[in-house]
Gaussian input, Z-matrix of N, CA and C with variables (Angstrom, degrees):
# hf/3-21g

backbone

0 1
 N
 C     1     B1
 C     2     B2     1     A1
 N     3     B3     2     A2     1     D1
 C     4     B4     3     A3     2     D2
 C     5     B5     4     A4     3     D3
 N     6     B6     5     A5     4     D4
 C     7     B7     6     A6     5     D5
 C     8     B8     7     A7     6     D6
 N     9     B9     8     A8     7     D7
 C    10    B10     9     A9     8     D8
 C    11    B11    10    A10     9     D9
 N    12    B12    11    A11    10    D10
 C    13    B13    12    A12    11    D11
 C    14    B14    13    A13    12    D12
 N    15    B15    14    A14    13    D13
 C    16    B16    15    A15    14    D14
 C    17    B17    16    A16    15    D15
 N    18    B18    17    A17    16    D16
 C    19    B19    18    A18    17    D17
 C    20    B20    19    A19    18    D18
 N    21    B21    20    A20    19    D19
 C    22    B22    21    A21    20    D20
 C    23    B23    22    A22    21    D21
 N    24    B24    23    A23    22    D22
 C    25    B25    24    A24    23    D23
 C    26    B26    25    A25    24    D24
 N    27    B27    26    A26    25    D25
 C    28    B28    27    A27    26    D26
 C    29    B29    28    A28    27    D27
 N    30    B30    29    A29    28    D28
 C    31    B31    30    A30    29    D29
 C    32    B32    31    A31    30    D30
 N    33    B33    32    A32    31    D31
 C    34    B34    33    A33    32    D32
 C    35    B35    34    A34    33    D33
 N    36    B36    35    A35    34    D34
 C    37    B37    36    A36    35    D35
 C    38    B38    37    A37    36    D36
 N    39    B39    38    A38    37    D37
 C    40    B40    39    A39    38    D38
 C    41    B41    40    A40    39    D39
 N    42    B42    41    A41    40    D40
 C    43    B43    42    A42    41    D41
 C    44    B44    43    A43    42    D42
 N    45    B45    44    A44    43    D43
 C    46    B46    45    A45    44    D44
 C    47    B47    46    A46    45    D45
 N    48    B48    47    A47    46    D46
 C    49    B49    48    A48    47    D47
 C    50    B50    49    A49    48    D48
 N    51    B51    50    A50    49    D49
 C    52    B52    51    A51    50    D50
 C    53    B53    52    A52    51    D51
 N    54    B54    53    A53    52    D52
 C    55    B55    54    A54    53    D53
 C    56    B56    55    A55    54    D54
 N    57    B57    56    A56    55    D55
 C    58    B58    57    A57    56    D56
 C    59    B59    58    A58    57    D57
 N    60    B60    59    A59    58    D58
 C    61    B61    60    A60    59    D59
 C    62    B62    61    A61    60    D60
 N    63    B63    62    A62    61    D61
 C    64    B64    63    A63    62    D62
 C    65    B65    64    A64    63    D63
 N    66    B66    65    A65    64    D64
 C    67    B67    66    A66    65    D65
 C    68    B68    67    A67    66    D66
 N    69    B69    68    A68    67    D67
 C    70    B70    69    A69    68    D68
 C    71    B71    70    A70    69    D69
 N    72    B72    71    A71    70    D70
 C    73    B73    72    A72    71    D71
 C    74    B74    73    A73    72    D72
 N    75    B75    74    A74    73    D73
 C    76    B76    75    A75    74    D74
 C    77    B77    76    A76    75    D75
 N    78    B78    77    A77    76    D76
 C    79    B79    78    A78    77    D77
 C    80    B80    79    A79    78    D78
 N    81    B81    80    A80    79    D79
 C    82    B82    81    A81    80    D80
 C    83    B83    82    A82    81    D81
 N    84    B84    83    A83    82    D82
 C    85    B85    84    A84    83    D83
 C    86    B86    85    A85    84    D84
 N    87    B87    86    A86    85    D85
 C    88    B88    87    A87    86    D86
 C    89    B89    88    A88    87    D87
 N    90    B90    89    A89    88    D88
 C    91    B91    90    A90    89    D89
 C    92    B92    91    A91    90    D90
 N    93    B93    92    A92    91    D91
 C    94    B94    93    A93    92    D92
 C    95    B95    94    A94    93    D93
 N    96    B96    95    A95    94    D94
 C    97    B97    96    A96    95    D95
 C    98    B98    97    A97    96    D96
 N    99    B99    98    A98    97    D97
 C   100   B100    99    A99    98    D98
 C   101   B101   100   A100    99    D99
 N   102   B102   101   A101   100   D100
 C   103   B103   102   A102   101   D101
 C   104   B104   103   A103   102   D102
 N   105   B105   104   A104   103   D103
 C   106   B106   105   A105   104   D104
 C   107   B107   106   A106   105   D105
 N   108   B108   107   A107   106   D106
 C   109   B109   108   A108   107   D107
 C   110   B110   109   A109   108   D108
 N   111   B111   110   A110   109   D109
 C   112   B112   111   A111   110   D110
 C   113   B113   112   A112   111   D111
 N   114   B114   113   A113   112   D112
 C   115   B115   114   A114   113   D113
 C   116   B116   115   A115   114   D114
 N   117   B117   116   A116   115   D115
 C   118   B118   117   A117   116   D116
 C   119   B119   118   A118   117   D117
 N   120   B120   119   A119   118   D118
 C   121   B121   120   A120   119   D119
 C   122   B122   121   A121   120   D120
 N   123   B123   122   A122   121   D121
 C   124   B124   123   A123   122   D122
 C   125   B125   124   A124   123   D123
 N   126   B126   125   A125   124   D124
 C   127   B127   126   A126   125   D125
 C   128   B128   127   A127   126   D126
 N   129   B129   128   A128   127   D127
 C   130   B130   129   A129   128   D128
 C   131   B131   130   A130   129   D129
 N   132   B132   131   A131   130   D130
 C   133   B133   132   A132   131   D131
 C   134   B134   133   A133   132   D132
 N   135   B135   134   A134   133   D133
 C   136   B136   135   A135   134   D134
 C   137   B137   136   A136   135   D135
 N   138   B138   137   A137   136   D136
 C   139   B139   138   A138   137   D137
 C   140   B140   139   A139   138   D138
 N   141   B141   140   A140   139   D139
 C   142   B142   141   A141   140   D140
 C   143   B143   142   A142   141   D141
 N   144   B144   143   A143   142   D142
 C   145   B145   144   A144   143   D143
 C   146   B146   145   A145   144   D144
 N   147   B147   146   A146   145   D145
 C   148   B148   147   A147   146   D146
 C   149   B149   148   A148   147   D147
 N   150   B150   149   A149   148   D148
 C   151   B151   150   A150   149   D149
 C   152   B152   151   A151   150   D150
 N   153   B153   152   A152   151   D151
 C   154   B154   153   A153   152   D152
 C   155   B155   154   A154   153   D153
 N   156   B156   155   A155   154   D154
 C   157   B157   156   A156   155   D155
 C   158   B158   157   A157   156   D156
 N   159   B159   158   A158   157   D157
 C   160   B160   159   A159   158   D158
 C   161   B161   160   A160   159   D159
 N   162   B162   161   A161   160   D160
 C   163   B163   162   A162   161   D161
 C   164   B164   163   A163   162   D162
 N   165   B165   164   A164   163   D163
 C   166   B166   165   A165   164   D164
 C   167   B167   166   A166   165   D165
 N   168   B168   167   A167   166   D166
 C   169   B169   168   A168   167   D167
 C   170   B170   169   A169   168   D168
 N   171   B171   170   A170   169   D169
 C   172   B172   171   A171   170   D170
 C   173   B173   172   A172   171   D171
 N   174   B174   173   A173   172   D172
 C   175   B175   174   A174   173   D173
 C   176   B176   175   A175   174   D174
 N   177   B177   176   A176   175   D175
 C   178   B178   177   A177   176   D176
 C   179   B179   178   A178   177   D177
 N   180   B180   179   A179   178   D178
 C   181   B181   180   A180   179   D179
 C   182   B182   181   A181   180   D180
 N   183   B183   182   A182   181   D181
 C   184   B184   183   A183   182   D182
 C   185   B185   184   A184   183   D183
 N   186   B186   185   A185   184   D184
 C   187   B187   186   A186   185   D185
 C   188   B188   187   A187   186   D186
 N   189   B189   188   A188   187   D187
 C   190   B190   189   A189   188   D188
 C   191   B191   190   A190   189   D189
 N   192   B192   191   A191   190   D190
 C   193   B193   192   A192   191   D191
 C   194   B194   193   A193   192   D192
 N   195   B195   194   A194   193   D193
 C   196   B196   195   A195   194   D194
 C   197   B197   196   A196   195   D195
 N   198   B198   197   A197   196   D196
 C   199   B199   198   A198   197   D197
 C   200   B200   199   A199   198   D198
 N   201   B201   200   A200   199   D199
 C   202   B202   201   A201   200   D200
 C   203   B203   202   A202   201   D201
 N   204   B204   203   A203   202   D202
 C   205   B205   204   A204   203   D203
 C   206   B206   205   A205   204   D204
 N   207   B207   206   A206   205   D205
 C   208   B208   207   A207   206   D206
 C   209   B209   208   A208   207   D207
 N   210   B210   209   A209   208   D208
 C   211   B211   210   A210   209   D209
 C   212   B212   211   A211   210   D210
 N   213   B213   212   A212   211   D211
 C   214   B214   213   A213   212   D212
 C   215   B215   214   A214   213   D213
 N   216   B216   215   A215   214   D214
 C   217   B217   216   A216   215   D215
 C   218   B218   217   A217   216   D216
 N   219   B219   218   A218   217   D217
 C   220   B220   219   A219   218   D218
 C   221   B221   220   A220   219   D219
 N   222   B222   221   A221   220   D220
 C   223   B223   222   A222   221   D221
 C   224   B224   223   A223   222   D222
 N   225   B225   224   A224   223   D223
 C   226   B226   225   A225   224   D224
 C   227   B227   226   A226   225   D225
 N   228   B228   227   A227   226   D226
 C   229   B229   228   A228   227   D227
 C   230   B230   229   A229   228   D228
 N   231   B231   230   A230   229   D229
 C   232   B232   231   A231   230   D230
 C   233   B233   232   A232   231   D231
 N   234   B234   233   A233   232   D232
 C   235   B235   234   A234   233   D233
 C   236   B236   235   A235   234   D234
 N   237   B237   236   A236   235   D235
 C   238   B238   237   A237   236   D236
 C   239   B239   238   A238   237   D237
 N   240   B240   239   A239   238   D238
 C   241   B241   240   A240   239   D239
 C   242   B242   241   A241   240   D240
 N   243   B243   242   A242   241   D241
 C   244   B244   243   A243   242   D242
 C   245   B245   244   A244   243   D243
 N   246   B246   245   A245   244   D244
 C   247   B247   246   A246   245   D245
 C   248   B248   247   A247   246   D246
 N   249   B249   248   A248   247   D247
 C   250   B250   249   A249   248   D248
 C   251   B251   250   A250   249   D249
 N   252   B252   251   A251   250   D250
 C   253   B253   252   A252   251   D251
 C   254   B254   253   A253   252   D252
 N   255   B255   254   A254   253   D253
 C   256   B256   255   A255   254   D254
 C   257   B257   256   A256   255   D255

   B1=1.4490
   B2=1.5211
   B3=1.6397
   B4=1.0108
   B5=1.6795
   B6=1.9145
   B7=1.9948
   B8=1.2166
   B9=1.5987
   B10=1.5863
   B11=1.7328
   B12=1.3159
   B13=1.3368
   B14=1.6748
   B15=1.1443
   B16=1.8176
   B17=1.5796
   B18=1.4496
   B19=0.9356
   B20=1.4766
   B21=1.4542
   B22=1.6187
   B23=1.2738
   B24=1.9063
   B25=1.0068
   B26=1.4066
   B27=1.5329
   B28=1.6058
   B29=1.5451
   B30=1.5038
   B31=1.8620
   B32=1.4659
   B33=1.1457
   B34=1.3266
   B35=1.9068
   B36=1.2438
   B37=1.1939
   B38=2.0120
   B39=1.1913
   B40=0.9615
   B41=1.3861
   B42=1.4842
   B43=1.0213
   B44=1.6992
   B45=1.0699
   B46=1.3232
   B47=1.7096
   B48=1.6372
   B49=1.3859
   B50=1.6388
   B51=1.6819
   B52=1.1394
   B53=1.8700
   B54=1.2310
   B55=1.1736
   B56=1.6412
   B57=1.3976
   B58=1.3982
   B59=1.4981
   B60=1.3880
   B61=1.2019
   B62=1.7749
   B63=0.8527
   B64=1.8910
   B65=1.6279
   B66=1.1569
   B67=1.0166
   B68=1.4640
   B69=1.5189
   B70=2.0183
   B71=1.6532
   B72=1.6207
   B73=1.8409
   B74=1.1082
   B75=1.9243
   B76=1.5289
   B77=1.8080
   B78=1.0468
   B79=1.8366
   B80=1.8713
   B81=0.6813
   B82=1.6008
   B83=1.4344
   B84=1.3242
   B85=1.1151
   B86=1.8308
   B87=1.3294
   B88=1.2232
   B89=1.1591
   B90=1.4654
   B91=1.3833
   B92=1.0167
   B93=1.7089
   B94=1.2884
   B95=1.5157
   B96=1.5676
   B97=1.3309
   B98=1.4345
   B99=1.3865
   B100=1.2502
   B101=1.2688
   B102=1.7253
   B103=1.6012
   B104=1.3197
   B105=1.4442
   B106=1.3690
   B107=1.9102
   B108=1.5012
   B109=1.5878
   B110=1.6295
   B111=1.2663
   B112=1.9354
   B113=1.1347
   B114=1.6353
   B115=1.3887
   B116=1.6025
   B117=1.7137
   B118=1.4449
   B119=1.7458
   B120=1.6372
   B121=1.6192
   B122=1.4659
   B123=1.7409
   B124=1.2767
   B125=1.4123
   B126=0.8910
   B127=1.8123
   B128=1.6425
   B129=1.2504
   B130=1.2340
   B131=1.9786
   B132=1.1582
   B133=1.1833
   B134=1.9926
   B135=1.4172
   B136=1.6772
   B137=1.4759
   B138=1.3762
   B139=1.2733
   B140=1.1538
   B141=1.5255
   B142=1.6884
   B143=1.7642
   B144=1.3214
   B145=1.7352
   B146=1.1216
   B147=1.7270
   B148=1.3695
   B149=1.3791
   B150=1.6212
   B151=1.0217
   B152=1.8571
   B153=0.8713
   B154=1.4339
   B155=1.5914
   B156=1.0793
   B157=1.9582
   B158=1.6164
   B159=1.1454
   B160=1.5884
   B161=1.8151
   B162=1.2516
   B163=1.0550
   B164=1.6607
   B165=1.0464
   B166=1.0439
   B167=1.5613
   B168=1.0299
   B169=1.5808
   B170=1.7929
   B171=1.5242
   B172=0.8680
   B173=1.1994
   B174=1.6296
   B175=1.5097
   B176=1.4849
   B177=1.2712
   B178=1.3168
   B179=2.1059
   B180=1.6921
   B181=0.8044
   B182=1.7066
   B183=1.5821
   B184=1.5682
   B185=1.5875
   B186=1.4938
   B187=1.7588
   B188=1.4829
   B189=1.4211
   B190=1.4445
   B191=1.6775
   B192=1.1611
   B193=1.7365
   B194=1.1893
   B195=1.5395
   B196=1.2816
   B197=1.5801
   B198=1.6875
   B199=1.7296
   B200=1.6519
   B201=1.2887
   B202=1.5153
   B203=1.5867
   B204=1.2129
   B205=1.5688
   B206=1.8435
   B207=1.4516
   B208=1.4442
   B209=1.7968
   B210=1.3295
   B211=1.6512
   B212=1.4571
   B213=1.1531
   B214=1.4116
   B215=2.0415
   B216=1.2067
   B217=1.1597
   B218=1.7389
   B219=1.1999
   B220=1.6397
   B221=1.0202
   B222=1.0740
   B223=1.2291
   B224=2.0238
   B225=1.0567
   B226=1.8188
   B227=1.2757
   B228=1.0452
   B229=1.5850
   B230=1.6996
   B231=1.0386
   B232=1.6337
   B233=1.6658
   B234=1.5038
   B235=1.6612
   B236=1.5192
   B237=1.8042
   B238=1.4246
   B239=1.8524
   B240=1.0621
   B241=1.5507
   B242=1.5239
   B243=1.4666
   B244=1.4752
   B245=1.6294
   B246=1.3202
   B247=1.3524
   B248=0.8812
   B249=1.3217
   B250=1.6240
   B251=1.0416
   B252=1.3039
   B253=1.8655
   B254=1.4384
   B255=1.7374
   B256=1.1148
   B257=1.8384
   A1=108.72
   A2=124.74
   A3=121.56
   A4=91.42
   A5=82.52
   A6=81.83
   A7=91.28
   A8=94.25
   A9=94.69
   A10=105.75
   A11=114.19
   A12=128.53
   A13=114.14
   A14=106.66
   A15=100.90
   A16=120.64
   A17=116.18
   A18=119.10
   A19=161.44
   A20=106.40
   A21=98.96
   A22=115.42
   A23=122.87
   A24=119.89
   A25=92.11
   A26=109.29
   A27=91.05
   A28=129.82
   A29=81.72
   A30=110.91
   A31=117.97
   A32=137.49
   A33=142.63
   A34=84.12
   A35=127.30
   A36=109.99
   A37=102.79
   A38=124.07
   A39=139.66
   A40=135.59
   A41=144.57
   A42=136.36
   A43=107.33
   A44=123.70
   A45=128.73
   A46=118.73
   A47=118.14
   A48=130.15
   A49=117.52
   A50=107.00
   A51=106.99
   A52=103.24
   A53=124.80
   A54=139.02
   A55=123.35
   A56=107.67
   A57=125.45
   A58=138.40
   A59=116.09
   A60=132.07
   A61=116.57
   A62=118.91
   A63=132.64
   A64=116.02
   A65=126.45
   A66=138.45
   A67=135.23
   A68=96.18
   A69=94.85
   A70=88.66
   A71=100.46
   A72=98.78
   A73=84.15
   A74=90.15
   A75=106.73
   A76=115.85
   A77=100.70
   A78=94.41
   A79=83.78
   A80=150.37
   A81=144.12
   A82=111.24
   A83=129.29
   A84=145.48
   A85=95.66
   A86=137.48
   A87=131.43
   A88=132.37
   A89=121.09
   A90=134.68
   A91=114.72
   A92=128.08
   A93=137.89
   A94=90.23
   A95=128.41
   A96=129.92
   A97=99.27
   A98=108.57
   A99=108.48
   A100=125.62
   A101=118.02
   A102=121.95
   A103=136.55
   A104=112.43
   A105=118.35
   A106=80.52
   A107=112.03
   A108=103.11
   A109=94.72
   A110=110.38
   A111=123.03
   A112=94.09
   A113=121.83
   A114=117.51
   A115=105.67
   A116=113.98
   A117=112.73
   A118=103.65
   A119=100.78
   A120=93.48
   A121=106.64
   A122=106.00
   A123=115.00
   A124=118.69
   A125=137.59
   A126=143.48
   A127=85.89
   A128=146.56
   A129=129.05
   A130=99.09
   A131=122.25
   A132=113.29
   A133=99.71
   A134=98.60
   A135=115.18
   A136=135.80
   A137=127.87
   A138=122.83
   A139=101.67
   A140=99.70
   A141=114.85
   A142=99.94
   A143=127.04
   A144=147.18
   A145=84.57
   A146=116.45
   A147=113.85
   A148=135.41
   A149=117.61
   A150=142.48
   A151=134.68
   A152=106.88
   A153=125.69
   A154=129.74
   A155=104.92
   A156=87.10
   A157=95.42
   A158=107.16
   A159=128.76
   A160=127.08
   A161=117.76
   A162=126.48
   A163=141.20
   A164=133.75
   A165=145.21
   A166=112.51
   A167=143.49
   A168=114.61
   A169=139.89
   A170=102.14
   A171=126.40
   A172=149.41
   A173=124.03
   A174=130.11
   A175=101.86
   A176=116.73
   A177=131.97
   A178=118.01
   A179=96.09
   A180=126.44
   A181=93.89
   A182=111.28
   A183=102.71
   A184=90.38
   A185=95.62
   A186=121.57
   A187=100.21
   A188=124.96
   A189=128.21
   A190=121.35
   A191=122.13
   A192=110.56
   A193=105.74
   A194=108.96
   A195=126.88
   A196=95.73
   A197=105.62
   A198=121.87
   A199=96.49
   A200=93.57
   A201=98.48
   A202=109.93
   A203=109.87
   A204=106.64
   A205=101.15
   A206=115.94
   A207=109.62
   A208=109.97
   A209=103.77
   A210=116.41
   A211=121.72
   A212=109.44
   A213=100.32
   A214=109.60
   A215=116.06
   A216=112.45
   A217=122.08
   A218=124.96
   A219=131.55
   A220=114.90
   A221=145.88
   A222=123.79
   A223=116.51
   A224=147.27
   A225=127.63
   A226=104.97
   A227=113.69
   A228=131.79
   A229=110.68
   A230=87.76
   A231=100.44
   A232=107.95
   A233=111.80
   A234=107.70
   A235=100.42
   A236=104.79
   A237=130.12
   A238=130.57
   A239=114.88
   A240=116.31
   A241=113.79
   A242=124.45
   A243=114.80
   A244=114.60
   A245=128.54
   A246=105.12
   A247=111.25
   A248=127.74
   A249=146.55
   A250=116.25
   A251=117.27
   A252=141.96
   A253=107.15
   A254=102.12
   A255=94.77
   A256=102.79
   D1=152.33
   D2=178.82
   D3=-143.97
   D4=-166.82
   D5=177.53
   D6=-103.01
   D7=148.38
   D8=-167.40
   D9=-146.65
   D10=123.56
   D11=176.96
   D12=-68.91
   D13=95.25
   D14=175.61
   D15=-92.97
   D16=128.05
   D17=156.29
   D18=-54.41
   D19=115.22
   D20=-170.69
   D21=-74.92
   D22=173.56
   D23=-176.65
   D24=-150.06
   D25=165.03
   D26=172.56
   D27=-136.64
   D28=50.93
   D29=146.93
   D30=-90.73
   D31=103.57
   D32=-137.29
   D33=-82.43
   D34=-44.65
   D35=-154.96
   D36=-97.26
   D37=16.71
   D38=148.21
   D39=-43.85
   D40=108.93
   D41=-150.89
   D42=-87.65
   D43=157.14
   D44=-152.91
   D45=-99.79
   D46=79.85
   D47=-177.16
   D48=-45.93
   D49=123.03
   D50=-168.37
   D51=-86.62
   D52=114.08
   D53=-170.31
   D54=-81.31
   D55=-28.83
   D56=152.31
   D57=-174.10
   D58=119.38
   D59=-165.16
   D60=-86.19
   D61=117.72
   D62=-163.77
   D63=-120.39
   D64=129.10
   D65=156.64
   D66=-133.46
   D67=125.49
   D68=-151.82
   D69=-106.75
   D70=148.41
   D71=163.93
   D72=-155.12
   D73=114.07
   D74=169.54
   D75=-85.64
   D76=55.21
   D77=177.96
   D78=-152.05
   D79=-38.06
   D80=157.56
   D81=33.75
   D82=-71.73
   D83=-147.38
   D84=-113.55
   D85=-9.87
   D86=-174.49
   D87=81.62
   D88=16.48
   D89=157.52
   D90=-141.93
   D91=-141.77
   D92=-145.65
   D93=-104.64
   D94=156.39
   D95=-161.23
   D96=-160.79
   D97=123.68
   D98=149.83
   D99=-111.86
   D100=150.74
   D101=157.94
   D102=-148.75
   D103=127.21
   D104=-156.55
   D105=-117.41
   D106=129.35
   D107=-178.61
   D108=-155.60
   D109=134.90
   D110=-178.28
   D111=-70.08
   D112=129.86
   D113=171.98
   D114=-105.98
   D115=-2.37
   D116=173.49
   D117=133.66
   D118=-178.46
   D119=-177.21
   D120=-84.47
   D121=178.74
   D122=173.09
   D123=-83.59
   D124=-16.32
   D125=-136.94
   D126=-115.50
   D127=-2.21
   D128=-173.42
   D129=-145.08
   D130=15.72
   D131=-166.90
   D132=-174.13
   D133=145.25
   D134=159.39
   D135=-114.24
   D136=97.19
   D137=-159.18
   D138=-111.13
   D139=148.02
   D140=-155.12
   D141=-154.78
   D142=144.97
   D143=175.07
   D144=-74.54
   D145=133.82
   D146=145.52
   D147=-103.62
   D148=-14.81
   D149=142.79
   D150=-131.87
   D151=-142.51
   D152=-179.85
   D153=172.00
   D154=160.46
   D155=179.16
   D156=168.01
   D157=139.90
   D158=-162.21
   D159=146.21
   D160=167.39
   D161=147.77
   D162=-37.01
   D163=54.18
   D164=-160.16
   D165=-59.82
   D166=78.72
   D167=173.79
   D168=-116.25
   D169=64.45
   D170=-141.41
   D171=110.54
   D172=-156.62
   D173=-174.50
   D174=-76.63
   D175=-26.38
   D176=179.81
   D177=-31.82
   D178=-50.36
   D179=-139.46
   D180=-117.35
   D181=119.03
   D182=166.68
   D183=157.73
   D184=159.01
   D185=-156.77
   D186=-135.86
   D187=117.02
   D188=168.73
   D189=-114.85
   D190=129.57
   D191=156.51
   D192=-111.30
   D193=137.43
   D194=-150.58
   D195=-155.63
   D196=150.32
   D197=-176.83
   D198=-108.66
   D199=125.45
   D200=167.77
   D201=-122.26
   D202=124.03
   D203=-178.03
   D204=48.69
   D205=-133.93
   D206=-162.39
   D207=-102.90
   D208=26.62
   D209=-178.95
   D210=-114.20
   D211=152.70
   D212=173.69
   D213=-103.77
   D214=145.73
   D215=177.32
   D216=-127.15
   D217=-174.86
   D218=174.87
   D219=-130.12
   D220=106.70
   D221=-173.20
   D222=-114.10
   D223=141.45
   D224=-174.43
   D225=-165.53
   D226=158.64
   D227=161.61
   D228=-142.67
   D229=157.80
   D230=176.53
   D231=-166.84
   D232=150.40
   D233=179.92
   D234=-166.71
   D235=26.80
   D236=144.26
   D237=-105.76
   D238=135.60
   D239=173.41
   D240=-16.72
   D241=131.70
   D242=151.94
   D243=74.84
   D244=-10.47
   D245=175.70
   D246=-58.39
   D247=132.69
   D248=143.29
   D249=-88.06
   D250=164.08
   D251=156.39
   D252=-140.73
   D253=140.35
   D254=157.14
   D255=-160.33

């Protein structure tokens, strides 16, 4: 599983095409990590976390998808073992 932006369509009874599937691990490289990454626009798609899992320790530590103006974005840091998003 990842985070994954699904696509709308607008046949209401149409099932809902997953347009892109993401998986972030901010500990990769063995320290502190940041990532800010375009996951695409808003007007054709809904992007949503499906999990998470790691070391948390603190403010330090945390993963957002977020709309800015007409985009969708990711935003995370981590500078503990193993955080994931997905």
């Amino acid at each position: 599983m990842a985070l994954v932006c699904t696509g709308m369509t607008t046949i209401v009874s149409a099932a809902p095409t997953v347009v892109l599937d993401r998986w972030f691990d901010l500990d990769r490289y063995g320290g502190c990590e940041y990532r800010h990454d375009y996951l695409g626009p808003t007007w054709d798609r809904v992007c949503t976390l499906n999990g998470v899992k790691g070391k948390f320790e603190g403010r330090g530590e945390y993963g957002v998808v977020y709309r800015s103006g007409s985009y969708w974005y990711f935003r995370g840091n981590s500078c503990q073992p193993d955080v994931e998003f997905w």
